[in-house]
C-alpha positions as CSV (number, residue, x, y, z in Angstrom):
1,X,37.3,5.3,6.4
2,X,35.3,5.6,9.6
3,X,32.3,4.1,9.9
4,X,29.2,6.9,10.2
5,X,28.3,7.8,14.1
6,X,25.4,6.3,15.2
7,X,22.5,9.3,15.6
8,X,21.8,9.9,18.9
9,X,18.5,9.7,21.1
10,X,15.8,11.5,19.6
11,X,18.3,13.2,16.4
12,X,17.1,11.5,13.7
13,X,16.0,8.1,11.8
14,X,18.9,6.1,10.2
15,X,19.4,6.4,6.2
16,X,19.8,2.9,6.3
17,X,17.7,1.3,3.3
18,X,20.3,1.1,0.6
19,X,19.1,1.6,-3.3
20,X,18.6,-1.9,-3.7
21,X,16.2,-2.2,-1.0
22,X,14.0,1.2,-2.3
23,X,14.4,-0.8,-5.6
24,X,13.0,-3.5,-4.4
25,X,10.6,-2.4,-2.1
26,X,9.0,-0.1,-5.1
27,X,9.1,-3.3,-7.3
28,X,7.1,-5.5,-5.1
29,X,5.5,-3.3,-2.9
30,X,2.4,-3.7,-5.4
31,X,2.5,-7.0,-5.1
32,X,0.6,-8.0,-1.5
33,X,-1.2,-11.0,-0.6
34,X,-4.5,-10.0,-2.1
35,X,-3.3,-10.7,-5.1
36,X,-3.0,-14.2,-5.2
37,X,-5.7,-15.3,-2.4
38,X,-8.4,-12.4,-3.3
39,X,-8.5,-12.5,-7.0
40,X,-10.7,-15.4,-7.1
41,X,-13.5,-13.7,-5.7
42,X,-12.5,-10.4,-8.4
43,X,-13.1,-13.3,-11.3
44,X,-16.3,-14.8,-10.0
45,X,-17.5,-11.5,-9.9
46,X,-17.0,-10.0,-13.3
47,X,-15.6,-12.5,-15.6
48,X,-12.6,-12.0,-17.5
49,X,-13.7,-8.3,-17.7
50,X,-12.2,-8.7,-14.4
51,X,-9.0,-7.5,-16.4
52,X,-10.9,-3.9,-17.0
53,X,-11.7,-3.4,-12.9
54,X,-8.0,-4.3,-12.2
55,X,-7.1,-1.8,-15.1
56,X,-9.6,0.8,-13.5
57,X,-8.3,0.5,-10.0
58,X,-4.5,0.3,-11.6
59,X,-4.9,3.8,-13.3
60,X,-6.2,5.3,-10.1
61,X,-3.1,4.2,-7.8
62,X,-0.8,5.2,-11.3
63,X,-2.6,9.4,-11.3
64,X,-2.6,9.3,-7.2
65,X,1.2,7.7,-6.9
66,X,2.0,10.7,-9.2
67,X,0.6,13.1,-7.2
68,X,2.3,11.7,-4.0
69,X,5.3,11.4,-6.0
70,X,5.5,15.4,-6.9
71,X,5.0,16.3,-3.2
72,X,7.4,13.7,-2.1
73,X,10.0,14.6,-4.4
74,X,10.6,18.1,-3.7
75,X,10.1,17.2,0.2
76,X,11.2,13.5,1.2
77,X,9.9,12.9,4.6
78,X,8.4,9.4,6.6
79,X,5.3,11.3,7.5
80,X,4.5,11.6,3.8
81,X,1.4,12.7,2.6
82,X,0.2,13.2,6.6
83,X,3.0,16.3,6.7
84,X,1.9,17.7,3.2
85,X,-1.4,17.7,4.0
86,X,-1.0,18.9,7.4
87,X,0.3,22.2,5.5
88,X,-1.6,22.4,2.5
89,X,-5.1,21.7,4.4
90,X,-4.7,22.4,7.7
91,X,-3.0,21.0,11.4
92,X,-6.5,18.9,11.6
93,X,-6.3,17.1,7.8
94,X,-2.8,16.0,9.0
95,X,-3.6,14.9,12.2
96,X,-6.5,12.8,10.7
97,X,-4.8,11.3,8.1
98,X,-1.9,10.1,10.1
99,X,-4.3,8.5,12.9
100,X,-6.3,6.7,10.1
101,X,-3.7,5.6,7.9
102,X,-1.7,4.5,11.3
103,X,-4.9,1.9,12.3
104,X,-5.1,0.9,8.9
105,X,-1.7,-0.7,8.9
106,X,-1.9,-1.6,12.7
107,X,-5.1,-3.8,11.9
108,X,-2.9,-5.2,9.3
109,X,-0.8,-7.1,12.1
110,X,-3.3,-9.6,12.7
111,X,-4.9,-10.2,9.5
112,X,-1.8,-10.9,7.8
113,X,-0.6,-13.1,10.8
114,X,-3.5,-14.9,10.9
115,X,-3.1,-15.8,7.3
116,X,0.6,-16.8,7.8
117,X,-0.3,-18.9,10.5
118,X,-3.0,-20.9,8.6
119,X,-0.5,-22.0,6.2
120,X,2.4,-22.6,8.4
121,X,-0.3,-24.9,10.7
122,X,-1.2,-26.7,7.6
123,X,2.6,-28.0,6.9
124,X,2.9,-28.4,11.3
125,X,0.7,-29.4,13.6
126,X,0.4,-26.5,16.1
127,X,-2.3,-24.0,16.9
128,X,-2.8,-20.9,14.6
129,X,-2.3,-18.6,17.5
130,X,1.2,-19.7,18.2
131,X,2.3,-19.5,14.3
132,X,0.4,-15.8,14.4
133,X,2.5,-14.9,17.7
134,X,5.8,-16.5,16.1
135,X,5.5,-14.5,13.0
136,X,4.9,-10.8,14.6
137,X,7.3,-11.5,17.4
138,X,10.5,-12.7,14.8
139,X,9.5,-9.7,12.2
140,X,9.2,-7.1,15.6
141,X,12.6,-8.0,16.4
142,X,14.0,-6.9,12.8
143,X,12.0,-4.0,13.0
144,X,13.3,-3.0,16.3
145,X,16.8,-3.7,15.8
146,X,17.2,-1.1,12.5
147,X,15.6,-0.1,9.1
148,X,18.4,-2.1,7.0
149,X,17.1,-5.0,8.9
150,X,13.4,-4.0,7.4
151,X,15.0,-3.4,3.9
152,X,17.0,-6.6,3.6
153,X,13.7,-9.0,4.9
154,X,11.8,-6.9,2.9
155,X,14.4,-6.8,-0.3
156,X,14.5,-11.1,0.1
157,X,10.8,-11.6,0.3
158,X,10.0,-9.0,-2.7
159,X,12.8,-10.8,-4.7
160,X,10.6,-14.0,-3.8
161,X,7.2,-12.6,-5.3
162,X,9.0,-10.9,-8.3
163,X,10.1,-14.4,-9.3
164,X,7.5,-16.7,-8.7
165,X,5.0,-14.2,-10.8
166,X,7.3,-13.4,-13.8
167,X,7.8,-17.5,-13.6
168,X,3.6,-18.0,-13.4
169,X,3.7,-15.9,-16.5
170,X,6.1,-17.5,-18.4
171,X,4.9,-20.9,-17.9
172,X,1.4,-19.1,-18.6
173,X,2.4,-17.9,-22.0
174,X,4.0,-21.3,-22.8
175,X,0.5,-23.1,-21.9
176,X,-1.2,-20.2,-23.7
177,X,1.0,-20.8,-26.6
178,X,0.5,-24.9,-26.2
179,X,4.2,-25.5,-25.9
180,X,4.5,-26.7,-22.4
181,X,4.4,-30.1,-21.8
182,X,1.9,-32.0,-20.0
183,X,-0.2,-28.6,-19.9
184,X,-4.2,-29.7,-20.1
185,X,-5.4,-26.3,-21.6
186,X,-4.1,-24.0,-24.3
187,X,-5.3,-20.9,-26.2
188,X,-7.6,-18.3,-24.8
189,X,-11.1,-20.4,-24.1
190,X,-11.1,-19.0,-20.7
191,X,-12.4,-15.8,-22.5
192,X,-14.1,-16.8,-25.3
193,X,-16.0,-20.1,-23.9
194,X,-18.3,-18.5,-21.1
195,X,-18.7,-15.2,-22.0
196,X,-16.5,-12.1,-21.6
197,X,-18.8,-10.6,-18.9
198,X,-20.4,-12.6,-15.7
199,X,-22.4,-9.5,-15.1
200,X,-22.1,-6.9,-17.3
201,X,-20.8,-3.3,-16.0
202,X,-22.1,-3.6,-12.6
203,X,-19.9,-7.5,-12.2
204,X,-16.9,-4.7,-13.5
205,X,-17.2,-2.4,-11.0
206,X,-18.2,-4.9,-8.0
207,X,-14.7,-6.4,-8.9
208,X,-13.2,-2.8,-8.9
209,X,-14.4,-2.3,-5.4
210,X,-12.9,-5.7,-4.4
211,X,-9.6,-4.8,-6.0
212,X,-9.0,-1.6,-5.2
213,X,-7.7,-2.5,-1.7
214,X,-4.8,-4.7,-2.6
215,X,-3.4,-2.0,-4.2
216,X,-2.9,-0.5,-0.6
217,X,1.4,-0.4,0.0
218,X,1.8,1.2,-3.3
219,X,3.0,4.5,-1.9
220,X,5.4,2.8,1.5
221,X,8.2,3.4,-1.3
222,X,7.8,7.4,-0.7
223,X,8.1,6.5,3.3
224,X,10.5,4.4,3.4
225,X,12.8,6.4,0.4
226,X,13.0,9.0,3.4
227,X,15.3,6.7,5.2
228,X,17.9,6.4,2.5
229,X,20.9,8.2,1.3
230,X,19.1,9.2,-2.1
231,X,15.4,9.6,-1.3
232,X,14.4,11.5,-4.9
233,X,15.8,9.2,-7.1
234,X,14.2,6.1,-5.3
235,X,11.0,8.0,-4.9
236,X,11.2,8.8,-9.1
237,X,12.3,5.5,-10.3
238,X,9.5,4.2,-7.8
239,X,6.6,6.4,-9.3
240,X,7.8,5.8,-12.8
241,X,7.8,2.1,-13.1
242,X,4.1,2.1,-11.2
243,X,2.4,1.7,-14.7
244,X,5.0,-1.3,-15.9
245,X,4.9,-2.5,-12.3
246,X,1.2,-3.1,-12.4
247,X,1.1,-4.0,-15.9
248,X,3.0,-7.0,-15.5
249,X,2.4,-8.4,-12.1
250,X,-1.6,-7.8,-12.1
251,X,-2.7,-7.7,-15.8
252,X,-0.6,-10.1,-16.8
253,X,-0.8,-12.6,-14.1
254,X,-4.8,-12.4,-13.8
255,X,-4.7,-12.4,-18.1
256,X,-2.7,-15.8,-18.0
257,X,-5.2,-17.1,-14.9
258,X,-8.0,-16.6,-17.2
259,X,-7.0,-17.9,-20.1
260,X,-6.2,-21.2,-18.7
261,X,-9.3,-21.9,-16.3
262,X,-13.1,-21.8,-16.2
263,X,-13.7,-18.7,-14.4
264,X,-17.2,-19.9,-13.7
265,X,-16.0,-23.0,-12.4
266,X,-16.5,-23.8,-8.4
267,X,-13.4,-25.2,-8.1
268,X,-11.7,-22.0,-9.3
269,X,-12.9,-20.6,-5.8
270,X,-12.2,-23.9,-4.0
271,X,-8.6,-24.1,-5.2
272,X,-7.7,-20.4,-5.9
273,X,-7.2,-18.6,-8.9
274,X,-3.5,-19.7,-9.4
275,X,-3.3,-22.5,-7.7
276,X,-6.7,-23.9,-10.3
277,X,-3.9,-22.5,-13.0
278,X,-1.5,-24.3,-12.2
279,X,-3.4,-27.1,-12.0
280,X,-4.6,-26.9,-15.6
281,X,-1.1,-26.7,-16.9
282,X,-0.2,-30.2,-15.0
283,X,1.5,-28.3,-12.6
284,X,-0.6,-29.1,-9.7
285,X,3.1,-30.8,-7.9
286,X,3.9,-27.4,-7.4
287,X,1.0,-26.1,-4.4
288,X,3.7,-26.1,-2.2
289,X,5.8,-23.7,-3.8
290,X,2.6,-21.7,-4.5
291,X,1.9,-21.9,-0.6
292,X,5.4,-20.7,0.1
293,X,5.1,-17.8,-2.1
294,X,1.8,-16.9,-0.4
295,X,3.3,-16.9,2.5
296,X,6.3,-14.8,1.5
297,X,3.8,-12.4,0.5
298,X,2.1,-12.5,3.8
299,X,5.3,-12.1,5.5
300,X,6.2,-9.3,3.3
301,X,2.7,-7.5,4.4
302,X,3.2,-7.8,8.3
303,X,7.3,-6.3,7.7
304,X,5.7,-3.2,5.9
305,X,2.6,-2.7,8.4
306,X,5.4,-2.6,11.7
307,X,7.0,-0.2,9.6
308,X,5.0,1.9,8.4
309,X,2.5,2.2,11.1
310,X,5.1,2.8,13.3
311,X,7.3,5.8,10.8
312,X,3.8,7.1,10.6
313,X,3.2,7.2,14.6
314,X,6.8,8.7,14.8
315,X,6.0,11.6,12.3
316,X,2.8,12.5,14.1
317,X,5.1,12.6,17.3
318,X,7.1,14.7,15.5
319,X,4.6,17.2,14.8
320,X,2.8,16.5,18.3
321,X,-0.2,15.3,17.3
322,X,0.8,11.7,19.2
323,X,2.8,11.4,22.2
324,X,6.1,13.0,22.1
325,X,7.8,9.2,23.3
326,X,6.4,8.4,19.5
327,X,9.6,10.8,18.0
328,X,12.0,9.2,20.0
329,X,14.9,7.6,18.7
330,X,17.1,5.0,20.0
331,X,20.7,4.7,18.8
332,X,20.2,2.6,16.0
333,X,18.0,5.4,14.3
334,X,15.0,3.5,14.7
335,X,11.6,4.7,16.5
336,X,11.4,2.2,19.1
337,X,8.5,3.2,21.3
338,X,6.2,3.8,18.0
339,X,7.4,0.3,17.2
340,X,6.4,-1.3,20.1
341,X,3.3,0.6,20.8
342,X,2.1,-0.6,17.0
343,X,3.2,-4.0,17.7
344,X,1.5,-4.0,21.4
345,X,-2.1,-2.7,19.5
346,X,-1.4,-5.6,16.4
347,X,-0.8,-8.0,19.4
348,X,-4.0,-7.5,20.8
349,X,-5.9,-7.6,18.0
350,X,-4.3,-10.8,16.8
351,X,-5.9,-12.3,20.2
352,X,-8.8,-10.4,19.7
353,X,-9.1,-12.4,16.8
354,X,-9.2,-15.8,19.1
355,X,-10.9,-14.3,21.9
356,X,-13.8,-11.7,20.3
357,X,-17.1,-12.8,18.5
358,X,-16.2,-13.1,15.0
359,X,-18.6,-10.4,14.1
360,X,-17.1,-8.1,16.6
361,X,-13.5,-8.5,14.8
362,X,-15.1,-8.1,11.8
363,X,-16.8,-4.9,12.7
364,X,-13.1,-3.8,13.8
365,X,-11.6,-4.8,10.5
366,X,-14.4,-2.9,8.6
367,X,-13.9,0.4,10.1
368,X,-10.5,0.2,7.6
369,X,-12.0,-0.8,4.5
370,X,-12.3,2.5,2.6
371,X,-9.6,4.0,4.5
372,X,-7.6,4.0,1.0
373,X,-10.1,5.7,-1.2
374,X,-9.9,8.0,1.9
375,X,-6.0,8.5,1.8
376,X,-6.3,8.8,-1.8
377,X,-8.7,11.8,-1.7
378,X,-6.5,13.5,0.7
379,X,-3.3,13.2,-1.5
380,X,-5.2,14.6,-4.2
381,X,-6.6,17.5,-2.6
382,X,-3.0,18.0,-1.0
383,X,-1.2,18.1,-4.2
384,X,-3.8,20.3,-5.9
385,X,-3.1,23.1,-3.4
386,X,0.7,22.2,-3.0
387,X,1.6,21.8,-7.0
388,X,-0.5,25.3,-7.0
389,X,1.8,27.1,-4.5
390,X,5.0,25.5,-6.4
391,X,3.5,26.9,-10.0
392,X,3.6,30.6,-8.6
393,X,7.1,30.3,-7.4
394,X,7.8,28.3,-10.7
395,X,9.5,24.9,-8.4
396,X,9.8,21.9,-10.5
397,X,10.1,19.0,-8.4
398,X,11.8,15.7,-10.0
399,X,8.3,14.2,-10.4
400,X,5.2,16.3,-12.4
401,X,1.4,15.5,-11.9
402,X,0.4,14.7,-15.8
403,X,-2.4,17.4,-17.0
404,X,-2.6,19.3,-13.8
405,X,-5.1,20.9,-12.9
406,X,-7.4,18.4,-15.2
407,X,-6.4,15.0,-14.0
408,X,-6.0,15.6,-10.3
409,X,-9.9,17.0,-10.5
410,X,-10.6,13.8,-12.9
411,X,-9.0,11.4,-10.4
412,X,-11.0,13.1,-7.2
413,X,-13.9,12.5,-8.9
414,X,-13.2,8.9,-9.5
415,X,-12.5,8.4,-6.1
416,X,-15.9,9.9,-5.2
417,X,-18.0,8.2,-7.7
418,X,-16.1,4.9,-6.3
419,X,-17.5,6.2,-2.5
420,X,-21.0,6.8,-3.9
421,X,-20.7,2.9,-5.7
422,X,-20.0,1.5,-2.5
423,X,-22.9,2.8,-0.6
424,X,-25.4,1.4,-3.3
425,X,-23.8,-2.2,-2.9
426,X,-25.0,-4.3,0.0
427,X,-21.9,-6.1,-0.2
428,X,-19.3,-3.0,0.8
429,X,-22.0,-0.7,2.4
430,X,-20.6,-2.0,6.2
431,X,-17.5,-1.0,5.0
432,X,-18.1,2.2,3.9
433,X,-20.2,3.5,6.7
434,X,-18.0,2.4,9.5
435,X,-14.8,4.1,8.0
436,X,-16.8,7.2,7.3
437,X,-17.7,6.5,10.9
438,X,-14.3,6.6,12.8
439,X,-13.1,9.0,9.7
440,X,-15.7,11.4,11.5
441,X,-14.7,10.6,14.8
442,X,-11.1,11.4,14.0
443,X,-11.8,14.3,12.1
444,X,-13.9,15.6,14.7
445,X,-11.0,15.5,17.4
446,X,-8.5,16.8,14.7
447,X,-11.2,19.8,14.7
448,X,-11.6,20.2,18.3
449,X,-7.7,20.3,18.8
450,X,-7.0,22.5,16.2
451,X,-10.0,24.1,14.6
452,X,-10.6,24.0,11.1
453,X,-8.4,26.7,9.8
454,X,-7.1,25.4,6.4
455,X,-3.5,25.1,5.3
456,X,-1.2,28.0,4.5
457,X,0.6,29.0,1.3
458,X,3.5,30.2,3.3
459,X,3.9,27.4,5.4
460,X,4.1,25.1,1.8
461,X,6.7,27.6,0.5
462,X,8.7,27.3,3.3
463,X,9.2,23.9,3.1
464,X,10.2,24.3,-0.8
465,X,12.9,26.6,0.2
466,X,14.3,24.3,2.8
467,X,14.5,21.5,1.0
468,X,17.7,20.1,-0.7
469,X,15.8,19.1,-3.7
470,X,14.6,22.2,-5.1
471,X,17.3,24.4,-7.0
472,X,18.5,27.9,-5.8
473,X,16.5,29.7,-8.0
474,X,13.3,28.1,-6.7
475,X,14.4,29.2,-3.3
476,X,14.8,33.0,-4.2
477,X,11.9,33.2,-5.8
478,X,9.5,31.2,-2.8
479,X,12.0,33.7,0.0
480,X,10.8,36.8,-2.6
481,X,7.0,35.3,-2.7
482,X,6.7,35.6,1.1
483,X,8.9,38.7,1.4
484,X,8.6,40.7,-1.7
């Protein structure tokens, strides 16, 4: 058989993740650095009710990974929720969206760099700054040359993560369970000896608002399921394994960390909540391995920030709300200048990160902080007006918002109460008021270059009719609905 011709310039992106890569990438995807290097702080600050904020900020990705997953269903596409919204609310919510959730990832670059390179200096004498240019330069490269090349590092690392936490677990349970040998604690005093809360309701939802953010990747699955040969089915599989997904790899890791340390101890913070784990179950031999997975993990977060930054700068091309040279496509079906041009902006900031004041760069990586609560609101409101369109032409994508309209308005006000918490805490305020900050600044030139026309009906319609995921029948009725 002859193998597929190559798309031209500028045709279209490759379908060149394979299932196993969407599988995998949807697996692990949840599971991003934050998780083993940020839930110290999430412990210290509530206790082992820590287990309810991770819960909390698990069912709000679960309800808004739905939502996505309706509108992504019936219309598969790398701009994801930036296109949806860009017809349900308007040309400007589009544009907006897409810019924000662009420099989100883009500001990604460094952080995660930086973080590889600390390790990587720790086991070899060189500067940071080299290990932080080695790392974006080498993963670039994979980017650049095609997507399989993303899906395959990103299929190896995830693989990586999967099995060093259902391994944590396992060896957990057996400590737990006082059957592993040479294990110094056992049981479930982690809970019971200190209290369950370190400061009652308002420790829980501090530790919410810390948490919340690592749960930022969850939805790359309905991105990068656009460049495969069976986008729906990834995109399903993906949003119905979110609840066991987080279940297992945050619940259950953090419940085991607990269990088997001090959460009020200092050296939980010194050493890291797994790493102080392991330690406590005589495994402290392994902080090597734990080091490796962390920086899998790491690596894993830089791979999905070129890509997605850059499939997001190549839909807002597309819809020319970026330059057009941001929808071009080289031979290999891949986006090269909206690679680069994300890499070159990542590249700077990872020198900013030498070069600037430390406040300054922290000032720059603030203005991203709430940019998922932001996102998240945005899907909502998108899939409210969208899932209404589909109802009156009776379309019934793969994937179903739960309760609708009940739990979409529930989850939008979750997201706004969690807006309101931050801006009575000292500790996220900065945060908070410099994304609303460049939110408003972005919104304002989305306004000023489109107006502030809302989205249309028709133009939502349209798009159920010409996809290949919706039956006939929907397509008669939506074609009858704008043409009775």
């Amino acid at each position: 058989m002859n193998a597929p011709h190559p798309p031209a310039d500028g045709e279209a992106l490759s379908s060149g993740l394979k299932p196993r890569h969407v599988t995998m990438i949807s697996i692990a995807g949840v599971i991003g650095a934050g998780l083993f290097v940020g839930s110290a702080s999430a412990i210290k600050l509530a206790g082992p009710s820590v287990l309810i904020a991770y819960a909390l900020a698990g069912t709000l990705v679960v309800l808004v990974m739905r939502m996505l997953g309706e509108m992504a269903t019936a219309n598969p596409d790398s701009g994801s929720f930036s296109v949806y919204a860009d017809r349900a609310l308007g040309k400007w919510a589009g544009f907006s969206i897409g810019w924000l959730y662009w420099w989100f990832w883009v500001l990604v670059i460094p952080v995660e760099a930086t973080a590889g390179a600390k390790i990587l200096s720790s086991w070899i004498d060189w500067p940071q700054w080299v290990f932080a240019l080695i790392i974006t330069a080498l993963l670039t490269v994979t980017n650049l040359f095609s997507v399989a090349n993303y899906g395959e590092f990103e299929f190896w690392f995830a693989l990586i993560k999967v099995i060093a936490i259902v391994g944590f677990i396992v060896l957990g349970v057996l400590a737990i369970l006082g059957i592993l040998p040479g294990s110094h604690a056992s049981g479930l005093h982690g809970f019971t000896d200190h209290g369950f809360f370190a400061d009652g309701w308002s420790g829980v939802l501090a530790a919410m608002l810390t948490t919340m953010f690592t749960f930022m990747g969850t939805e790359i699955v309905t991105i990068a399921a656009a460049e495969s040969k069976n986008p729906v089915e990834g995109i399903r599989k993906a949003v119905n394994s979110v609840i066991w997904r987080i279940s297992l790899f945050y619940l259950g890791s953090i419940f085991v960390v607990i269990a088997l340390t001090t959460w009020n101890s200092p050296s939980l913070q010194e050493n890291g909540s797994y790493q102080e784990a392991l330690n406590n179950m005589g495994l402290k031999n392994l902080s090597s391995v734990l080091d490796f997975v962390i920086l899998t993990a790491v690596a894993s977060c830089l791979n999905s920030a070129l890509y997605t930054a850059s499939r997001m700068a190549f839909s807002l091309g597309q819809r020319g709300d970026a330059p057009k040279a941001f929808a071009r496509i080289n031979r290999r079906g891949v986006p090269q200048v909206a690679i680069l041009v994300s890499v070159v902006v990542g590249f700077v900031a990872v020198f900013g990160n030498y070069l600037l004041p430390e406040k300054i760069f922290t000032y720059l990586l603030s203005t991203s902080g709430a940019i998922a609560l932001i996102v998240y609101l945005v899907i909502a409101a998108t899939q409210l007006r969208s899932r209404a369109a589909m109802n009156r032409v009776g379309a019934r994508p793969a994937v179903r918002m739960w309760a609708f309209p009940v739990l979409t308005y529930v989850t939008m006000a979750f997201i706004v109460f969690t807006i309101v918490a931050m801006a009575l805490r000292a500790d996220q305020r900065l945060n908070l008021w410099l994304t609303l900050g460049l939110t408003a600044v972005v919104v304002g030139i989305g306004i000023a270059r489109y107006g502030a026309k809302g989205g249309s009906e028709k133009a939502i319609l349209e798009a159920v009719e010409a996809s290949p995921h919706v039956d006939t029948e929907t397509s008669d009725l939506a074609r009858h609905e704008r043409h009775p």
